[in-house]
Structure formats: C-alpha cells, structure tokens
N, C-alpha and C positions, 0 to 999 in steps of 0.2 A: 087498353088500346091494342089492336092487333100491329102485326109487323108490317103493315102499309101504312102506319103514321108517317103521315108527310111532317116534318119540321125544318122551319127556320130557324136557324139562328146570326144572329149578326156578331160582326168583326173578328173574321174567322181567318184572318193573314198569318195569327201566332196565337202562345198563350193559352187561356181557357176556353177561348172559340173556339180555337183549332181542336182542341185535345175532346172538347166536348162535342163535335161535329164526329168527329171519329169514332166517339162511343156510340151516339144514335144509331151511325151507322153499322155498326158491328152487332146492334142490336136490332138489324133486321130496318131501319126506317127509310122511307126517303127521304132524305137531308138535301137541303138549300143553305147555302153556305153567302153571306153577304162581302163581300170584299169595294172597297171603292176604284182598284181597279182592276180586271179579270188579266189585264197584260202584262201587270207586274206583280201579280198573286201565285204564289208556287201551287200547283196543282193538289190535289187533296184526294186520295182514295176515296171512292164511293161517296164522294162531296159533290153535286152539282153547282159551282161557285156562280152566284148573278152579281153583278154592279150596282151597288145602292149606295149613295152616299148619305147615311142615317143625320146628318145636318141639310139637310137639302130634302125640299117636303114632296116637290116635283120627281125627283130622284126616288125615291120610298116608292112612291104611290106608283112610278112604274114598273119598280124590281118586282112588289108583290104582285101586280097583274101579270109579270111576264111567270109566276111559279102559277098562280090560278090558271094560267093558259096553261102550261105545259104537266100541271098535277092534278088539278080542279078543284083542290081544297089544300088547306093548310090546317092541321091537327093540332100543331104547338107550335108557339112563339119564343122564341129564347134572346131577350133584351141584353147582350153581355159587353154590346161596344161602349167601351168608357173611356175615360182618359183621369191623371190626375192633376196636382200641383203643390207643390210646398211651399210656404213662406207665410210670415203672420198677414193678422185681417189687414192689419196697419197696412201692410206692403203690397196688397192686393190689389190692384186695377179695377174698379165697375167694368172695363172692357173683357180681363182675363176672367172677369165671373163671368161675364155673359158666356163669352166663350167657352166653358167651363159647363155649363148647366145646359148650353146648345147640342154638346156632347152627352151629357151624362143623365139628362131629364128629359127635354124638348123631344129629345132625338125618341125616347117611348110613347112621348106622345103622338108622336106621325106614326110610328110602326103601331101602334094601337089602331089607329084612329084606321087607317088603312086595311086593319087585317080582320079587326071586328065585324065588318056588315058581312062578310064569308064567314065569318065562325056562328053570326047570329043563326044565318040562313041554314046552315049545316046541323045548330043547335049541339051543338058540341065545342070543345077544343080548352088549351090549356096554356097560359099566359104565364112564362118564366122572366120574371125580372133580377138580375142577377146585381145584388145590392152591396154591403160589406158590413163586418161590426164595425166601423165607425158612423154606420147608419143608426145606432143607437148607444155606441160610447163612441164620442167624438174627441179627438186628438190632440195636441198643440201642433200647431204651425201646418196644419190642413185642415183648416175652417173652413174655407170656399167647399174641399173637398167632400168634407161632412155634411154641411150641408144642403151639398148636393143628392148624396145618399138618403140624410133623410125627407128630404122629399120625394126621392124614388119610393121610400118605406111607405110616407102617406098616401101617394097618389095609387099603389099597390092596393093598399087593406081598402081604399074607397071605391076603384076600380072591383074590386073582389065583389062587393056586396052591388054596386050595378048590374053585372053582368050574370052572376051566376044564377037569376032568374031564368038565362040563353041556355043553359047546361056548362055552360063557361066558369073555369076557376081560374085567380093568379092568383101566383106563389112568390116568396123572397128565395133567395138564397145569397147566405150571409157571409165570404169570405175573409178569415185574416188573412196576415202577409202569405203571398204565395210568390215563389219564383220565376217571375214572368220581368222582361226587359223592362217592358212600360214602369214596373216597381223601381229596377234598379237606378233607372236613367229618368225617374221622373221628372217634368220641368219645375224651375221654380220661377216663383213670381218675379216680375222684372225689376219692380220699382225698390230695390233692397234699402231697409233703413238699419246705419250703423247701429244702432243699440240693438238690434235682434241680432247679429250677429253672429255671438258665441252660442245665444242657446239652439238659432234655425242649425247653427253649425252640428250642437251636437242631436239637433232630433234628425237632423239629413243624414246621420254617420251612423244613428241607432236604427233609421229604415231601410237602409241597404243593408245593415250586418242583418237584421231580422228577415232581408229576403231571402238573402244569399243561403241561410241558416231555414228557409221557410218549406214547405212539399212541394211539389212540383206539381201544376195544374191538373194532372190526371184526377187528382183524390177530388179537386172543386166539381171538374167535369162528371166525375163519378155521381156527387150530390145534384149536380142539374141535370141529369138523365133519370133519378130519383123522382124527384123533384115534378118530372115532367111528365113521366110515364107510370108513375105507384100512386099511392095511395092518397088523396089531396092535404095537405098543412101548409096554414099560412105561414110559416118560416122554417126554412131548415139551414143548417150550421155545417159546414166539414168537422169532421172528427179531430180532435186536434184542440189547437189553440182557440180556432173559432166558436167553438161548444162550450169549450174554458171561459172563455170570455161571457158568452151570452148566460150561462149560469151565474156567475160574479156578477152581473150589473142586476140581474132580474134581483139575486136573493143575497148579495153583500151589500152593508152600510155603506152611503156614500165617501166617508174619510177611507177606509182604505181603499177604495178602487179609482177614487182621484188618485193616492198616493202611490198604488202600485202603478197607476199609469203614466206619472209623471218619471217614474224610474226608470221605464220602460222605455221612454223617451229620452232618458241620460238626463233630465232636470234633477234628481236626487231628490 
C-alpha cells in the first residue's frame, strides 16, 4: 500500500488506539481516528478525529460516510475499541454480557458491515480486528470476556474467506496484558457471590500486577500497523508474552498450560 492509505481506526481517546493512530500516521497515512466525542477528545497529531459511537449503528454508518466524503475511500479498518470485565460466569448478568459483546463484537459488525460496499467497489482494502490471547486461551474470572474474543476470532477467519474474493483480507492481532488504564481499572461484574471471592480476589491482583509489569501499547500498535500494511497472515502475536503464549496452547499438552495458567492467575 502506498503512503496515501487512508485508515480508520476506532477508540483512539487512549491506549492502543492512540499509540496505533500515531504510527499510521508517521508512516506517511491518512488516519481517521474514532472518538465518541470530538469535545472531550484530546487532539491527536496528524489524527483526523470523527464522532462515532461504535455501539450505535446509526452513529457508525455516519462517521464512515463523513471520511468517504472527506477521503473517498478507506484502505484499512482497524477494529480496536473494546472494553472488558472480571468476575466469574456465576456472577455475570445476561444484561453486563450483552453489554459486553455490544462493545466488543456487535460493534465489528456495524464497522464492517458499513465499510465493506467502499472496500468492495474499490476492490481492495484490509480489515484489522484487534482480538487478544484469551481469544484462544481463555482465563478464570473473564469468561464473558473470552468469549467475547473468541467470537471476534470466528467471525474474523469467516469474514476472511467472504470477502477476499473483493481483493479484501482480515487479520487478528492477538494482545497479552498490555499497560493500558482500561487493564488496570477494569470493571467488575456487579452481581458478586461470596464463595468467589478469595479467588476473583486473587486473579483481580494477579491482572493489575501483570499490567503494570506488562509493554506499553507502542509494541501492540507496532503489530497492527504490520498487520495492516505488510504482508497478509491470518494472526499475528506482539513479541513477548503474546507469541509465548500462542506457541504454548498450539504445541503444549493441555495439563500443563491449564496449570501454568491457573498460576498465573494466583490459583496455584
């Protein structure tokens, strides 16, 4: 792709939005930056910021018409707004899943669904879904949140083979803990039941120590400007713990990678 790729990417207020809007643009692109609101969003270098609020379908469908007006095409999509949540399945609300999946699923499927008939007509373009390794090892006491990832992962690889008839690829990109606020200060489920308390206690104390201890967004942003602009693979990993990890589930026996994950977690 030459250096007039135009790219979106959403939830650019902090974080690996931010840090990845940054590198696009130092790498020559035109960047769209998604904020829900442009009045209370700190300005961004070489970031065009639009108002989209990626849970609101109405909302989507007019931020991308307002970059089509002002770019006339969009080159790549970078799906990175998420949210998470901690607390076992027991303690999980049907309400905080929904809301949870509104964020972290639904919400690709509007920025898809909106951004695809321009990438058909263009016959080109490149769809970054930014997922996590618990999209394919999943955690204690963020089950809602895993499973939200892996249906990012499935709807990703089915998505892939749709579309890439257009000239159109998506890609994963699979972060561990990174130090971003949303990690530290994650929420947790409302409905708390005494008997999880000791262990949500200690996998809530082992995910801040793993943030605070984790890279800072630059190295993930690094992977999704890869990701975006080289070579096409359906997943890629930050260097690190995240590669660690995706080697371990692919080629270790399941007893030790349950067990070093539950240590991981402070279960022993």
């Amino acid at each position: 792709m030459t250096n007039s790729t135009v790219v979106l990417v959403t939830g650019v207020s902090s974080g690996i939005g931010r840090a990845a809007a940054e590198q696009f643009a130092k790498r020559g692109c035109r960047v769209f930056g998604s904020v829900r609101s442009i009045a209370q969003a700190s300005p961004l270098a070489g970031v065009e910021l639009v108002e989209m609020d990626v849970r609101e379908e109405a909302s989507v469908r007019l931020g991308i018409q307002s970059i089509i007006d002002r770019a006339k095409r969009i080159d790549v999509l970078v799906n990175n707004a998420g949210t998470t949540l901690i607390g076992a399945v027991e303690e999980t609300t049907s309400a905080e899943a929904v809301a949870l999946f509104d964020t972290n699923v639904f919400s690709i499927l509007r920025t898809v669904q909106a951004v695809l008939p321009h990438m058909r007509a263009q016959r080109s373009g490149r769809i970054v879904n930014v997922s996590s390794v618990l999209g394919f090892l999943p955690a204690p006491y963020m089950g809602l949140y895993s499973a939200s990832k892996h249906a990012v992962e499935g709807l990703s690889e089915t998505l892939d083979h749709e579309v890439r008839q257009f000239g159109i690829r998506v890609t994963l990109v699979e972060p561990s803990f990174t130090r971003t606020n949303l990690d530290i200060n994650a929420p947790q489920a409302g409905a708390t039941i005494a008997a999880y308390d000791r262990e949500r206690g200690l996998s809530s104390r082992a995910v801040v120590d793993s943030v605070k201890s984790a890279p800072d967004p630059a190295s993930v942003a690094t992977t999704i400007v890869d990701a975006a602009l080289g070579k096409w693979s359906m997943r890629r990993t930050p260097a690190g713990q995240a590669s660690l990890l995706s080697k371990l589930r692919r080629f270790m026996p399941a007893g030790p990678v349950d067990a070093n994950l539950r240590k991981t977690f402070g279960l022993g």
